[in-house]
C-alpha positions in Angstrom: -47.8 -39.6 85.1 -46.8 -35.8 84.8 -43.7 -34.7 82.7 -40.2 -35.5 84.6 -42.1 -38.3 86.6 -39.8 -41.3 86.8 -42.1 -44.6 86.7 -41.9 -46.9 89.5 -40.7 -49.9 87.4 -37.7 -47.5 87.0 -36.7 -47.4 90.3 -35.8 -50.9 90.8 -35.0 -52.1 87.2 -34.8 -55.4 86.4 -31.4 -57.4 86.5 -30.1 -57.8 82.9 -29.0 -61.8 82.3 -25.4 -62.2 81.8 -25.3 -62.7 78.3 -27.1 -59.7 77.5 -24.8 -57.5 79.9 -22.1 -56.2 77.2 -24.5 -55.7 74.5 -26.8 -53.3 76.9 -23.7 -51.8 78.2 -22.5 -50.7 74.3 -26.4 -49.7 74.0 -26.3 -47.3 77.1 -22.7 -45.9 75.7 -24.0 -44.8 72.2 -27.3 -43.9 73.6 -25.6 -41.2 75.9 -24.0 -39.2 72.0 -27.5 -39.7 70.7 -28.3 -36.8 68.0 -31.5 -35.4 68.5 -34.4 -38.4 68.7 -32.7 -40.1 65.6 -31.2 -43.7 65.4 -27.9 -44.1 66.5 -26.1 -45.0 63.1 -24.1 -46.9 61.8 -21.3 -44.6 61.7 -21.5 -43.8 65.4 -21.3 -47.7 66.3 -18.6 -47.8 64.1 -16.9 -45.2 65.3 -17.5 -45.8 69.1 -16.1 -50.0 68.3 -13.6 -48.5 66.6 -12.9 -46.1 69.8 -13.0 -48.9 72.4 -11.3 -51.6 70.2 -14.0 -53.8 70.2 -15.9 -56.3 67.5 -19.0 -56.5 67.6 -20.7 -60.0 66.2 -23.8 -59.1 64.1 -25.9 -60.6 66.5 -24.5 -58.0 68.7 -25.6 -55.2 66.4 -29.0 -56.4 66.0 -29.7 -56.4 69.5 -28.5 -52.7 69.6 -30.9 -52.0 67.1 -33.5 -53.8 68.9 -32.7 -51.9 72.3 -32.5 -48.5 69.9 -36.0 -49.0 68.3 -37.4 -50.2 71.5 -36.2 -47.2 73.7 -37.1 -43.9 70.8 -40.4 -46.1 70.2 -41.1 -46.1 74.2 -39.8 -42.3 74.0 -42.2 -41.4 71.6 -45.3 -43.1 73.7 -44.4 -41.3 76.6 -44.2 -37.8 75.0 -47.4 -38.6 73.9 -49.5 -38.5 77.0 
């Protein structure tokens, strides 16, 4: 796959369950400020709950840093080949 090539798998993602739908929708929101290819920090989910009013359970914030060190770790693969 050349540079700027979106995969097929991309085209149709697949549907996110229910329960997962708020915690990838904070994900996709913090990703979009992202600094550079560094982890989104705690400061920035702070800030961006703080912004939005929101409080996030811990198993919330896990699954953001799940989703974080999933998508720079997929990032990285990619920029690889």
């Amino acid at each position: 796959m050349a540079w700027g090539d979106i995969p097929e798998w991309i085209e149709t993602p697949p549907e996110i369950p229910l329960i997962f739908e708020q915690v990838w929708q904070y994900f996709l929101d913090l990703n979009t400020s992202r600094q550079a290819d560094n982890l989104i920090s705690f400061s920035d989910m702070q800030a961006y709950f703080n912004m939005i009013n929101a409080t996030p359970s811990r198993w919330d914030l896990s699954l953001i840093q799940m989703l974080d060190n999933q998508f720079l770790q997929m990032r990285n693969d990619n920029n690889k080949e």
